[in-house]
N, CA, C and O atoms as a GROMACS GRO file, in nm:
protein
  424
    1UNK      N    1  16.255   1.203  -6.341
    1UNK     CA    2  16.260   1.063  -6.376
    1UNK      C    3  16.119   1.018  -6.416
    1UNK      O    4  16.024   1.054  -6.347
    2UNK      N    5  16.097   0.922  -6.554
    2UNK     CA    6  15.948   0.922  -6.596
    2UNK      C    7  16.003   0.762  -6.514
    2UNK      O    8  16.107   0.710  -6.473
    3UNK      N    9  15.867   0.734  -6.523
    3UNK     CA   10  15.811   0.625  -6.490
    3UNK      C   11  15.880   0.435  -6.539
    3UNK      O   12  15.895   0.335  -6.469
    4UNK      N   13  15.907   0.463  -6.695
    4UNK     CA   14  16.027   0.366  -6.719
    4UNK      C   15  16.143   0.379  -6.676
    4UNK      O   16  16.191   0.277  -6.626
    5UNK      N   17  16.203   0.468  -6.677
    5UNK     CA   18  16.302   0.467  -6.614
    5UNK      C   19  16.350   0.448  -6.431
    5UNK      O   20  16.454   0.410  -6.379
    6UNK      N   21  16.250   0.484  -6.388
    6UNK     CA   22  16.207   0.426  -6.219
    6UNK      C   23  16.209   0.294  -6.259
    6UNK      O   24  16.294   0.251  -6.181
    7UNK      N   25  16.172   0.192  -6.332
    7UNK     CA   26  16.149   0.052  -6.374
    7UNK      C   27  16.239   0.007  -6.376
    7UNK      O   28  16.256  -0.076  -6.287
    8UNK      N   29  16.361   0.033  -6.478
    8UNK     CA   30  16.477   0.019  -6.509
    8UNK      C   31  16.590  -0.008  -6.392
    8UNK      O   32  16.678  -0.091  -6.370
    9UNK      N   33  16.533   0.119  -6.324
    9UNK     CA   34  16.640   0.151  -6.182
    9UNK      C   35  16.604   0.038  -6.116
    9UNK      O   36  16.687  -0.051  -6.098
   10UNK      N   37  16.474   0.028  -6.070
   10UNK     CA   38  16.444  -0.076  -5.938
   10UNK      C   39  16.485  -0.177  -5.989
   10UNK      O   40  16.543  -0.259  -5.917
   11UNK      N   41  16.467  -0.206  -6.142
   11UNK     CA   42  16.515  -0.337  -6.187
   11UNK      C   43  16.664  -0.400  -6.150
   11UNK      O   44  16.702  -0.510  -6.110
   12UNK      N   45  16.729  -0.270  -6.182
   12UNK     CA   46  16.878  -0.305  -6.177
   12UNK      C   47  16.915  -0.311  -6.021
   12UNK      O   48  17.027  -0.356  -5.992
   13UNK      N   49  16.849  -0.279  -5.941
   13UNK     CA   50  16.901  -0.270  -5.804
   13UNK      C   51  16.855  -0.397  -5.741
   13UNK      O   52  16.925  -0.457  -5.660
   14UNK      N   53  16.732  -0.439  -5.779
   14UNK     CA   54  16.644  -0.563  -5.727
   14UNK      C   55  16.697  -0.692  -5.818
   14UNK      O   56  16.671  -0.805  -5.777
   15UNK      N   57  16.766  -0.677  -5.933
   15UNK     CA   58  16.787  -0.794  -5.998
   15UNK      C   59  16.678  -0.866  -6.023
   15UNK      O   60  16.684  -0.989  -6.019
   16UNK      N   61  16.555  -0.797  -6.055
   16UNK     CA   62  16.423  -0.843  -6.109
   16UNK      C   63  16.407  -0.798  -6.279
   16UNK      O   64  16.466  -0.723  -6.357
   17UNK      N   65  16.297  -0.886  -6.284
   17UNK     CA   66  16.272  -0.862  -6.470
   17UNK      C   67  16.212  -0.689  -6.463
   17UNK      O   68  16.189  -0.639  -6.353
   18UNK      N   69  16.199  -0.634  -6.552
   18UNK     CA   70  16.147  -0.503  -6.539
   18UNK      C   71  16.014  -0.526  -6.589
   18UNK      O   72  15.935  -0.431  -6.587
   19UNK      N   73  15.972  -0.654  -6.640
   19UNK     CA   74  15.786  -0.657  -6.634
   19UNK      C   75  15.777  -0.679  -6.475
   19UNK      O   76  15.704  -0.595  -6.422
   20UNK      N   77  15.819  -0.747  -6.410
   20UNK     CA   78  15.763  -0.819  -6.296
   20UNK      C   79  15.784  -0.656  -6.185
   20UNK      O   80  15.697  -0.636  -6.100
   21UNK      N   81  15.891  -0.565  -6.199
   21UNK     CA   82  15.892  -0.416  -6.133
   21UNK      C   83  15.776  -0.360  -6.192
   21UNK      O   84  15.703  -0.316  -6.103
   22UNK      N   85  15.725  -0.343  -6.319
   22UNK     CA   86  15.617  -0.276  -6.359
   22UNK      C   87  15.503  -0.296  -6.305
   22UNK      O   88  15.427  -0.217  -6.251
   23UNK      N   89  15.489  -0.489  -6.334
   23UNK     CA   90  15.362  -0.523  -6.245
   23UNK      C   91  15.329  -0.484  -6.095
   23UNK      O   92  15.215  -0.470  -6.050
   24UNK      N   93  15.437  -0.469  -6.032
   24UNK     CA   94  15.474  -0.404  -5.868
   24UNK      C   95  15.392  -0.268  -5.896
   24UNK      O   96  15.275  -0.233  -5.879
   25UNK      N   97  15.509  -0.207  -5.948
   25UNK     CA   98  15.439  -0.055  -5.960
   25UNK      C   99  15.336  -0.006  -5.961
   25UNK      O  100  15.295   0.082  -5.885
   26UNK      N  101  15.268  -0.068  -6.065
   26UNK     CA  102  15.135  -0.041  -6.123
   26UNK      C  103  15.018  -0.082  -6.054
   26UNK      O  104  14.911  -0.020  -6.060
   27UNK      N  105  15.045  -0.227  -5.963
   27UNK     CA  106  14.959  -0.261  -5.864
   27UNK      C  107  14.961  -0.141  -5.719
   27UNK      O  108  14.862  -0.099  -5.660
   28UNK      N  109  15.154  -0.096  -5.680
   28UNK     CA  110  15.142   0.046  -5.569
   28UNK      C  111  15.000   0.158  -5.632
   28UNK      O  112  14.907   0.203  -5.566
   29UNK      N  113  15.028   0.177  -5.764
   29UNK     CA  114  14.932   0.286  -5.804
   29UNK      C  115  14.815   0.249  -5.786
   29UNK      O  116  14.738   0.322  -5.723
   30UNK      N  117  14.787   0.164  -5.821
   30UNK     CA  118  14.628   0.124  -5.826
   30UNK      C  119  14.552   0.149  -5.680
   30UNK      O  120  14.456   0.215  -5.640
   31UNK      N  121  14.656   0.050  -5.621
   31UNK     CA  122  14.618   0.056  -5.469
   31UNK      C  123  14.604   0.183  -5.426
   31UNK      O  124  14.488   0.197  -5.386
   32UNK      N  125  14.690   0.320  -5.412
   32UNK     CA  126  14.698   0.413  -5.382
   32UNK      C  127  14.580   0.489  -5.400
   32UNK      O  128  14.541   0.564  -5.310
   33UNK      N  129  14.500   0.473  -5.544
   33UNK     CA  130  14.441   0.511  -5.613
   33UNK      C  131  14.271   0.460  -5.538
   33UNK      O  132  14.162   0.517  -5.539
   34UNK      N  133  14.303   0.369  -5.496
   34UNK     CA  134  14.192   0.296  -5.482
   34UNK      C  135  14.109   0.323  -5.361
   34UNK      O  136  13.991   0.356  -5.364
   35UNK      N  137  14.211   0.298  -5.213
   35UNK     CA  138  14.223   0.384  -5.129
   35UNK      C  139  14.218   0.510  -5.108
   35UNK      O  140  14.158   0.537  -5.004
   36UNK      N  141  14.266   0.615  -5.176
   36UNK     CA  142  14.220   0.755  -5.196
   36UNK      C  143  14.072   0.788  -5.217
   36UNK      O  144  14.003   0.870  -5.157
   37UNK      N  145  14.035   0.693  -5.330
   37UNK     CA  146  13.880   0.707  -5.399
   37UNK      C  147  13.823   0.692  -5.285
   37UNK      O  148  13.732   0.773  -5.269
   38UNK      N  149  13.843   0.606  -5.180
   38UNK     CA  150  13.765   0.543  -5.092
   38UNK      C  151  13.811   0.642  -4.946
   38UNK      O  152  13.825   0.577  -4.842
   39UNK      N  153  13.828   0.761  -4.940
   39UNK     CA  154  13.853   0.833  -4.879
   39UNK      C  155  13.947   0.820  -4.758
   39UNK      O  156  13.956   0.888  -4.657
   40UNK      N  157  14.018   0.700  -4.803
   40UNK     CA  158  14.143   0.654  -4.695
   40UNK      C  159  14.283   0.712  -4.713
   40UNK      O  160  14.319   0.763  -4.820
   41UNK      N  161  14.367   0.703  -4.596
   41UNK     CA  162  14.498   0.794  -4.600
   41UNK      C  163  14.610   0.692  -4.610
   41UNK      O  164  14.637   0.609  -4.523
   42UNK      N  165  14.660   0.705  -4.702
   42UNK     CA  166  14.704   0.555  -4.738
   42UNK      C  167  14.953   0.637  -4.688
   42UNK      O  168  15.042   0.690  -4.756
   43UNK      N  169  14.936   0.586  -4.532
   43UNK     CA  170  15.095   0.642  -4.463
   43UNK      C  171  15.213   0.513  -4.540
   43UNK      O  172  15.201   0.393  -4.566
   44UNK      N  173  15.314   0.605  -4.555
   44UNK     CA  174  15.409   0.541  -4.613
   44UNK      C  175  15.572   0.547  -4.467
   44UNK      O  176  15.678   0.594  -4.510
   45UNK      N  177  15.570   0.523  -4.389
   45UNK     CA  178  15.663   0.565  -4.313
   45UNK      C  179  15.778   0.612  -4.337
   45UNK      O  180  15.846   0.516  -4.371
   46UNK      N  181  15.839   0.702  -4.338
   46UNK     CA  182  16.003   0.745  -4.360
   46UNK      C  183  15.996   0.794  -4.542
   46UNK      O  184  16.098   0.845  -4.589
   47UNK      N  185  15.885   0.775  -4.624
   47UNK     CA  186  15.866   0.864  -4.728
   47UNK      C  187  15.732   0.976  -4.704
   47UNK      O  188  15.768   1.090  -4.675
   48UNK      N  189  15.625   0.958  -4.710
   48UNK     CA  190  15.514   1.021  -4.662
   48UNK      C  191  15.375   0.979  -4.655
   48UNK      O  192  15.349   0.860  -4.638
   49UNK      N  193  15.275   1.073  -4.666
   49UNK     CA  194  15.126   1.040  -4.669
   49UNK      C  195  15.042   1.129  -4.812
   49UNK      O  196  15.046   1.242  -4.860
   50UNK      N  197  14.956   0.974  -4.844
   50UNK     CA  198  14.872   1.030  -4.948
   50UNK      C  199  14.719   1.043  -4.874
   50UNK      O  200  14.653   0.959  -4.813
   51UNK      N  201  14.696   1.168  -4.902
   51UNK     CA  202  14.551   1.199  -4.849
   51UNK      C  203  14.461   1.226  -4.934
   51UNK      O  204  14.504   1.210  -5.048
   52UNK      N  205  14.335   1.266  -4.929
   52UNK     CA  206  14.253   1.337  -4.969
   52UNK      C  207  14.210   1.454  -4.870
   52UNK      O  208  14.191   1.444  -4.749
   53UNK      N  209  14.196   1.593  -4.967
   53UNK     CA  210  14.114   1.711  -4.910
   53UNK      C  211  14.048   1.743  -4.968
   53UNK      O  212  14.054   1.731  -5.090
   54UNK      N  213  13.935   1.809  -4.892
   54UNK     CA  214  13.841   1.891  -4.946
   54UNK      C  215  13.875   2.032  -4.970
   54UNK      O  216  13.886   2.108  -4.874
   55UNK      N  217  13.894   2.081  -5.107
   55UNK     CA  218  13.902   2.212  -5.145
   55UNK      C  219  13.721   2.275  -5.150
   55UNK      O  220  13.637   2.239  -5.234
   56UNK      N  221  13.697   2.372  -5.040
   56UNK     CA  222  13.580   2.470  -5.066
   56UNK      C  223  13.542   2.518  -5.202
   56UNK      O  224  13.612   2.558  -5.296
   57UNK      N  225  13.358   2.494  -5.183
   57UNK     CA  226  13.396   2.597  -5.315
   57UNK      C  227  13.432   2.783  -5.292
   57UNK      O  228  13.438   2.847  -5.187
   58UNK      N  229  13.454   2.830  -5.446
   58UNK     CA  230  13.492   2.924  -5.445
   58UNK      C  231  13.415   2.999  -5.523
   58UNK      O  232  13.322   2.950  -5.587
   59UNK      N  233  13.445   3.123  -5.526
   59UNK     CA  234  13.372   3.205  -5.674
   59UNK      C  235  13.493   3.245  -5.758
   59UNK      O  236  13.611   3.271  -5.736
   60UNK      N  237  13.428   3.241  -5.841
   60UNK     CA  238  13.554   3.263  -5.956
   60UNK      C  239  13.489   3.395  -6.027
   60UNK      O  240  13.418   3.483  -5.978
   61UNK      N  241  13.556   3.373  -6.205
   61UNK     CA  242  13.517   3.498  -6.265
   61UNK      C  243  13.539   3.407  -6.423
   61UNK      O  244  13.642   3.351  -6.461
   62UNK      N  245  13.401   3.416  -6.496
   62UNK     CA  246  13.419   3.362  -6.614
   62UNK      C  247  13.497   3.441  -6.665
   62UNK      O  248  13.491   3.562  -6.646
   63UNK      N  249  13.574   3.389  -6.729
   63UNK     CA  250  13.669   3.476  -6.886
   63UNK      C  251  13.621   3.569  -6.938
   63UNK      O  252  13.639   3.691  -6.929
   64UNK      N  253  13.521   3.473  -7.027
   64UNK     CA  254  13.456   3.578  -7.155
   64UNK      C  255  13.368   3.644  -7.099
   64UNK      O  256  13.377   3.767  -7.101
   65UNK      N  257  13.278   3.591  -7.046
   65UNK     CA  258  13.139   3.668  -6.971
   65UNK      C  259  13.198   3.768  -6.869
   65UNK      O  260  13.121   3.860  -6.843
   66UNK      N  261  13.295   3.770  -6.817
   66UNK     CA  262  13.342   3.898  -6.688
   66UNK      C  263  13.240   3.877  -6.612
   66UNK      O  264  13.196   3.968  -6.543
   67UNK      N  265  13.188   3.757  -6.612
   67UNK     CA  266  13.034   3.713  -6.478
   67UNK      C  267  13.112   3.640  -6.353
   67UNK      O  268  13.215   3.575  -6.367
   68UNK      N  269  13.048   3.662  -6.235
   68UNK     CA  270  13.142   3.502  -6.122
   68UNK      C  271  13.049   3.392  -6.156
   68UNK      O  272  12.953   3.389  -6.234
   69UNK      N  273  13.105   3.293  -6.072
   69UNK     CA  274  13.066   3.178  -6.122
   69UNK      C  275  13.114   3.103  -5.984
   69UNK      O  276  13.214   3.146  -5.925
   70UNK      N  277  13.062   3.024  -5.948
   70UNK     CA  278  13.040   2.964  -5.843
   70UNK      C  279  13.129   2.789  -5.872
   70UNK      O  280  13.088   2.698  -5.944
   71UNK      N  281  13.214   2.790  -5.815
   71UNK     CA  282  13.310   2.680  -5.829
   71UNK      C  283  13.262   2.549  -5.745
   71UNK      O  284  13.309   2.566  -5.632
   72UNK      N  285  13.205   2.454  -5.748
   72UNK     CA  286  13.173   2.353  -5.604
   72UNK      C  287  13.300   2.297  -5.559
   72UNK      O  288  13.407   2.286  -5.620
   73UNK      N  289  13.262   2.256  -5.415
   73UNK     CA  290  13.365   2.168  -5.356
   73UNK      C  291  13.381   2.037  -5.403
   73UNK      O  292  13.299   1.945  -5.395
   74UNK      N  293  13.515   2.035  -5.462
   74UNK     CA  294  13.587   1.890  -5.487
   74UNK      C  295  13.719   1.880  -5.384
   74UNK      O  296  13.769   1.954  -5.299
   75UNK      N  297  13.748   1.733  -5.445
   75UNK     CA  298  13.826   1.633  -5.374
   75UNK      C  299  13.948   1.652  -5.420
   75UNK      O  300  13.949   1.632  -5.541
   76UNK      N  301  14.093   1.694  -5.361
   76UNK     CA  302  14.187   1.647  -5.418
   76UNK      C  303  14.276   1.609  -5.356
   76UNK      O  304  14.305   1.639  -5.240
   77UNK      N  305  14.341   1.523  -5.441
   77UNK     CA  306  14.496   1.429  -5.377
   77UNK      C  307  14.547   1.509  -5.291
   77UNK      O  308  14.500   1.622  -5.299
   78UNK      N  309  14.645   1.492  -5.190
   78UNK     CA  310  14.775   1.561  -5.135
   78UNK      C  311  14.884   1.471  -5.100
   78UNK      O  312  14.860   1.370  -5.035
   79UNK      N  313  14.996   1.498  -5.135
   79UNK     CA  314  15.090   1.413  -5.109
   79UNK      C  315  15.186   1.466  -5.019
   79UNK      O  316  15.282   1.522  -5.072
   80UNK      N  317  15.183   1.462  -4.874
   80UNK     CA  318  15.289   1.535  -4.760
   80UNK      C  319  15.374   1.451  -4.741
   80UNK      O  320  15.333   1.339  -4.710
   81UNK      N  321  15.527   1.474  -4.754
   81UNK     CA  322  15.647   1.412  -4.735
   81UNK      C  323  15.629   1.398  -4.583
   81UNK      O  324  15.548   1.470  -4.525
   82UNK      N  325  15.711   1.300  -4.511
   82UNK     CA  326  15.739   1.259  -4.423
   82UNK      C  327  15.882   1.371  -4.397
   82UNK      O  328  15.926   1.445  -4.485
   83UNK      N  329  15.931   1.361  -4.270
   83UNK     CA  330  16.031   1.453  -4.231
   83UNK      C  331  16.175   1.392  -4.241
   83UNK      O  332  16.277   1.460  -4.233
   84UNK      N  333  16.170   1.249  -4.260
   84UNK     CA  334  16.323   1.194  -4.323
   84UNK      C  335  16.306   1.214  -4.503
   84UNK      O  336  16.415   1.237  -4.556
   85UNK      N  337  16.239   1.212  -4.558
   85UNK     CA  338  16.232   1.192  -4.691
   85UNK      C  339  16.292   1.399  -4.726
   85UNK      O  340  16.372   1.439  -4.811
   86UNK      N  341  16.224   1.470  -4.638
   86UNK     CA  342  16.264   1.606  -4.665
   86UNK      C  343  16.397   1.679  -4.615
   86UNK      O  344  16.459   1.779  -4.651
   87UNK      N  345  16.412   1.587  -4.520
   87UNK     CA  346  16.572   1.634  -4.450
   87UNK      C  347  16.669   1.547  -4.574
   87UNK      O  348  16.767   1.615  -4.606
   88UNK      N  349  16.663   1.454  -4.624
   88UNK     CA  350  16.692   1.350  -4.725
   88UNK      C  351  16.676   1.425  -4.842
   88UNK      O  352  16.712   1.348  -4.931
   89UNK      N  353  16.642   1.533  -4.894
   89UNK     CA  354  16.600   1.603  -5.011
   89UNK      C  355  16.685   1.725  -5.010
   89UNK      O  356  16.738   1.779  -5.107
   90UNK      N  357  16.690   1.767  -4.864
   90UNK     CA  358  16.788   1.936  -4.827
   90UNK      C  359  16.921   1.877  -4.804
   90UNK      O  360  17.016   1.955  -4.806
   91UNK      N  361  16.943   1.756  -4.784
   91UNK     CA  362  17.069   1.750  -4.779
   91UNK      C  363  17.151   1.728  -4.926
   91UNK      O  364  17.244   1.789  -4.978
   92UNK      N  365  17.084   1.633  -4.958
   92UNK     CA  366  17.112   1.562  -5.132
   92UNK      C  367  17.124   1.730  -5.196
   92UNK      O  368  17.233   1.736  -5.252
   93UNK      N  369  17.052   1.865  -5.206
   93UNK     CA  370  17.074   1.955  -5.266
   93UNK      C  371  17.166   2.034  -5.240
   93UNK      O  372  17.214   2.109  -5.325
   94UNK      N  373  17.214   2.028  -5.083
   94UNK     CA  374  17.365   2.115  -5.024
   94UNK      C  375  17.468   2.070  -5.123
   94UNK      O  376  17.546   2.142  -5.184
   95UNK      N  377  17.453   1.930  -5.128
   95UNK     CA  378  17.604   1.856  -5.208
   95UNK      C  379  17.663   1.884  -5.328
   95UNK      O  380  17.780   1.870  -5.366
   96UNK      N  381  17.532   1.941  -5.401
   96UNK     CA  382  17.548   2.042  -5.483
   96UNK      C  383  17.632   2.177  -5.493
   96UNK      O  384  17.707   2.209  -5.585
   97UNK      N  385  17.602   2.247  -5.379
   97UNK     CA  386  17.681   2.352  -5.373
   97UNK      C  387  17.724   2.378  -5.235
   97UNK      O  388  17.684   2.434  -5.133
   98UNK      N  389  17.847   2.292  -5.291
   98UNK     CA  390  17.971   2.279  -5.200
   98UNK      C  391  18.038   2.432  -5.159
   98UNK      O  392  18.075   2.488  -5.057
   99UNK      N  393  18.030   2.458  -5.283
   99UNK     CA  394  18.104   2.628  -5.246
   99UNK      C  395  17.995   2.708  -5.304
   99UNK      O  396  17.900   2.663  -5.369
  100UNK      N  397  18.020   2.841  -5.273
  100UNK     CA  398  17.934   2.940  -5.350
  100UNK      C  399  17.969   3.006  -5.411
  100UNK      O  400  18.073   3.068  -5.390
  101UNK      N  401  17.888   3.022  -5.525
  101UNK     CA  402  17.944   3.109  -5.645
  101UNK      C  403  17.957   3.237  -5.622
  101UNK      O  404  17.890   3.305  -5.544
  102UNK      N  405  18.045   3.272  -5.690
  102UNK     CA  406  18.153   3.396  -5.663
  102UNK      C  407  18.140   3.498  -5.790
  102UNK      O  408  18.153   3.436  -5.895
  103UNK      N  409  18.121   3.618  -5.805
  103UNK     CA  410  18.088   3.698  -5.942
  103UNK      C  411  18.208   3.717  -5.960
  103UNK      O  412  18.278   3.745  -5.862
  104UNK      N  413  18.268   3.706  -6.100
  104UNK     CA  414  18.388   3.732  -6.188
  104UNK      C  415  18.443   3.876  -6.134
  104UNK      O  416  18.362   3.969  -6.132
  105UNK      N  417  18.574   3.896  -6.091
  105UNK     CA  418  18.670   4.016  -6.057
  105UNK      C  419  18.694   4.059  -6.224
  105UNK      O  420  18.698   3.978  -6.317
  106UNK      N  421  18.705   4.179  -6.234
  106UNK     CA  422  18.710   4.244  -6.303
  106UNK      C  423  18.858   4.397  -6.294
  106UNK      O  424  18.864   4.482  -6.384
   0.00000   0.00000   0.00000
């Protein structure tokens, strides 16, 4: 699902304009965004947590040169589901397959 179409949905469920869902949205991101930069863990209860980690550096291996190369430590996002949002994800995919597929008799 892109991003208009999340708009669309909340729209139709909230009976809101889909600028006034966008403006929502876009202010969740920002915020999220903002908070992260600022090295905060920004908990969502019953969906999950956005963090920041520190990935070590590493050594790598240039391409062309076949030289290592020394990678520094940066920052990146993580997004860990909460444990209803993932039991909520394994179930929604069982419903799918109700039965199991069976190879053609011959």
């Amino acid at each position: 699902m892109k991003k208009m179409e999340l708009v669309a949905t909340l729209a139709q469920k909230t009976e809101m304009e889909k600028v006034e869902v966008l403006l929502v949205l876009e202010a969740f991101f920002k915020e999220v965004k903002e908070q992260l930069s600022a090295g905060e863990t920004v908990i969502i209860r019953g969906f999950g947590n956005f963090t920041v980690k520190n990935r070590a550096p590493k050594v790598a291996r240039h391409i062309n040169r076949n030289e290592p190369m020394v990678l520094p430590e940066t920052k990146v996002p993580v997004f860990k589901p909460a444990l209803a949002l993932t039991e909520s994800v394994k179930k929604g995919s069982k419903t799918h397959l109700k039965k199991k597929p069976t190879l053609p008799t011959t």
